[in-house]
N, C-alpha and C positions, 0 to 999 in steps of 0.2 A: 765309420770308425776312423781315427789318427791312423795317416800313415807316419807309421815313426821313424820312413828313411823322408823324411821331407828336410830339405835343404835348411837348414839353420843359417843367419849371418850373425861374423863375426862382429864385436862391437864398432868397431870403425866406421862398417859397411853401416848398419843399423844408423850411428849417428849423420852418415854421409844422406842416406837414403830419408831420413827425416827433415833434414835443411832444405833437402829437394820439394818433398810431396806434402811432408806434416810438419811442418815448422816450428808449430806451437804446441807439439810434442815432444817428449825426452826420453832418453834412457837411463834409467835408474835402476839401481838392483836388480839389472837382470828382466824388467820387463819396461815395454815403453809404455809411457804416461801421459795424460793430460788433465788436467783439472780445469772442469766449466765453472766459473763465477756465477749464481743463480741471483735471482732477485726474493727470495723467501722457499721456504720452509715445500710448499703449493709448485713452484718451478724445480724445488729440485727433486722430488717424486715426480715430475713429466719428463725429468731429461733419466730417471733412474728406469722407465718405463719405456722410454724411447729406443735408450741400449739395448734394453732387453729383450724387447721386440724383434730389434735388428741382430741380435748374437744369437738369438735363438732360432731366427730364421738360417743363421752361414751355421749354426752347430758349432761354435766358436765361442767359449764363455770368459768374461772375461771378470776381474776381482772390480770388485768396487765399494769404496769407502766415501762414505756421505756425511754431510751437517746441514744446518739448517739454511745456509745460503751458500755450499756447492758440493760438488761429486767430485771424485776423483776415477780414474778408470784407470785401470791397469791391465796391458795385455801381454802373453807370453803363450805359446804355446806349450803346453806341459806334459803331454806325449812327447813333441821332438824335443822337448828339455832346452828352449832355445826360441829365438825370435825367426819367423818363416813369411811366408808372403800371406797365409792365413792372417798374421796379427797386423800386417800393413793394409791388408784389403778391407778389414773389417775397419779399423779403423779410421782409413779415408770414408767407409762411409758413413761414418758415426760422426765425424765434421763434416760432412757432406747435410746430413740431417739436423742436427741438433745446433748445428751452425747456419741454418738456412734463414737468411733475412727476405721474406716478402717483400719489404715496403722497399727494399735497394735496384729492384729489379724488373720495378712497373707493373702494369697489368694490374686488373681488380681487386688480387689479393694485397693490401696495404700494409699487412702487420697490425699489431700491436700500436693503440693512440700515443702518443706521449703523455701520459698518465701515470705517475708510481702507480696505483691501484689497477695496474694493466702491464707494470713488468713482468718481465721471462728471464733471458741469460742477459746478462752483461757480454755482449760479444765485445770480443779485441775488437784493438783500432790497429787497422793496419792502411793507413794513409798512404 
């Protein structure tokens, strides 16, 4: 179960703590966000199956709005009515995963060929 005395941060904190750890996250309306750019319709059912996997493992659910080439996620805690270290944990690792490039990082796993007919997310470039 929510414990509903869990620490809440104030927005400031929330946007502070995003510049830090999730950059390419925001705070909007009261919950922090991100949207994955997909390459079709096929990626964005794997990134929508990915979350879900991983939210349902922390018991952490988060809102999610989709099209045919990206998701959106949204997280908040809605027992502590507030953003907590649940919706940052989860969410480092939902960039941790759905943001994971094989082919950047050597070893036998290469990714995905340069192929449109072999795209996934359009990952940021962060040069």
């Amino acid at each position: 179960m929510a414990d509903r005395n869990e620490r809440t941060y104030p927005p400031a904190e929330v946007e502070e703590r995003l510049r830090e750890i999730l950059p390419a996250w925001r705070l909007e309306d009261g919950c922090i966000r991100r949207t994955y750019k997909t390459s079709g319709w096929k990626s964005t059912l794997m990134v929508i199956n990915t979350v879900g996997h991983l939210a349902e493992a922390a018991f952490h659910h988060p809102d999610l709005t989709a099209s045919y080439a990206w998701v959106e996620i949204r997280l908040m805690n809605h027992a502590a009515k507030g953003i907590t270290d649940k919706d940052f944990e989860l969410a480092a690792k939902i960039e941790e995963v759905v943001g994971w490039q094989p082919g950047t990082e050597g070893g036998a796993l290469t990714g995905p060929p340069d192929d449109p007919r072999f795209a996934y997310i359009k990952h940021d470039r962060r040069d």
